[in-house]
N, C-alpha and C positions, 0 to 999 in steps of 0.2 A: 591460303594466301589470297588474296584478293587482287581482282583481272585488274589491271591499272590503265587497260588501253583505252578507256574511254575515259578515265579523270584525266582534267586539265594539267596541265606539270605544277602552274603553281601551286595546285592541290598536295599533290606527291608532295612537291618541295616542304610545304606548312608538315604537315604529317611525317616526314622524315627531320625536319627540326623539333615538333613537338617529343618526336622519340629519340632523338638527343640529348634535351633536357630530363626529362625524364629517366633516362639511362644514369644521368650523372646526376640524379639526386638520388635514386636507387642507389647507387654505389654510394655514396655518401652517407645514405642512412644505413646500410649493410655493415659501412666502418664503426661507425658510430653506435651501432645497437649488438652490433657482433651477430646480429639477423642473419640466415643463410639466405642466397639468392634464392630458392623456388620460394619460401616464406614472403622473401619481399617483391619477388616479379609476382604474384599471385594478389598483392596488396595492391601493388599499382593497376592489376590489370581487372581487380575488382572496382576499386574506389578512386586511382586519381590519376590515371593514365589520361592524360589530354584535360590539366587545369597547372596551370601557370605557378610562379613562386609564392602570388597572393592569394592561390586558391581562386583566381578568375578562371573561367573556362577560355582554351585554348584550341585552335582547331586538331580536333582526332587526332592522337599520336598513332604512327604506323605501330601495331604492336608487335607486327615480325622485324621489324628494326632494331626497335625498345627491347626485345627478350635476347635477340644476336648479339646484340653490344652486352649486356650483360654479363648473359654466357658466356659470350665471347672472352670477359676479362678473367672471369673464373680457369679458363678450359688454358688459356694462352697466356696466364700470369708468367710463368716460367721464362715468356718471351718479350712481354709487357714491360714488367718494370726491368731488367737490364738494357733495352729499350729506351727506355726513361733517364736510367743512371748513366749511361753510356752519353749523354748531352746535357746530362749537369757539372757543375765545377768538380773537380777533381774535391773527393773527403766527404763530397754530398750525401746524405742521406736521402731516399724517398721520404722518412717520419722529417723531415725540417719542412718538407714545402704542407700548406695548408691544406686540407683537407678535402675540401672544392677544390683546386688546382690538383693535386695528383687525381681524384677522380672525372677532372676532364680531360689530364692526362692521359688516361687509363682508356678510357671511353675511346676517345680519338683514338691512340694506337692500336687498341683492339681493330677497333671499325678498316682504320689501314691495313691489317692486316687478314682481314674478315673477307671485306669486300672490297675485292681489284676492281669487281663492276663498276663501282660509284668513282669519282672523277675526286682525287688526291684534294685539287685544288676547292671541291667544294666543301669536301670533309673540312678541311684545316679552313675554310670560311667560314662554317659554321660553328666552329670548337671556339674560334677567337671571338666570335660574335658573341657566344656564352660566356665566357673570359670575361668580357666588356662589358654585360649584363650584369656581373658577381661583383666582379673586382673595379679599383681605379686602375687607370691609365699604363701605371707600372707593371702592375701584377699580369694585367693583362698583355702587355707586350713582352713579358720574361712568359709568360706561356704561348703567347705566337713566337716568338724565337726557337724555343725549345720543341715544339709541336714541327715548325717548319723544318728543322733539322732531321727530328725522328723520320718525317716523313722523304727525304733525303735520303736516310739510310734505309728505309724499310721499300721506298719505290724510285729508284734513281732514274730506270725510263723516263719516267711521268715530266 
């Protein structure tokens, strides 16, 4: 792991959003290619860990972040997607929402239930922000609703 007491936070912050994107394109291509995660965490962490959707360079994804969230969804699926299902319309399936959305779905709950460390409120900022990045207007506000809730039920302290 890498000492972070002397990088700047906006540092941290870029690099923990870089390994959010990247966490939920890995899962997306993982759906998509039926790839196993070490296969594809091993792809990103050779070749595209910390470059953008256009293949521009993005600042350093944290890669202890990027491999957590991953793992994370594999190790915690059990608790993930009923998680998920348990804040969509009653008859929902996980297979009806897109593809990108369940796996920012997936990501973000992981990560809430991964790391109490990191602060609810930035997780679910940074997940809608990716939302908004993917999707129009809608899509993106049915996963900031849906994410706000989860995270309601997974940390009601917060």
């Amino acid at each position: 792991m890498i000492d972070t007491s002397k990088v700047p936070f906006e540092v941290i912050r870029a690099r923990r959003a870089g390994a959010r994107l990247a966490a939920v394109q890995a899962l997306y291509q993982m759906e998509q290619t039926s790839e196993g995660s070490r296969a594809i965490i091993r792809e990103f962490m050779e070749d595209r860990l910390g470059f953008g959707p256009d293949e521009e360079p993005v600042e350093e994804a944290d890669p202890d972040l990027f491999k957590s969230i991953v793992n994370g969804v594999i190790e915690l699926q059990g608790k993930i997607d009923p998680a998920i299902l348990a804040r969509l319309n009653k008859g929902w399936k996980l297979s009806r929402l897109d593809a990108t959305s369940r796996a920012i779905l997936r990501a973000a709950t992981a990560e809430l239930l991964k790391h109490g460390e990191l602060s609810k409120a930035v997780i679910l900022d940074e997940y809608v922000s990716l939302a908004h990045d993917f999707f129009d207007k809608t899509e993106a506000n049915f996963v900031n609703a849906v994410l706000d809730n989860i995270a309601r039920d997974l940390r009601p302290e917060e």
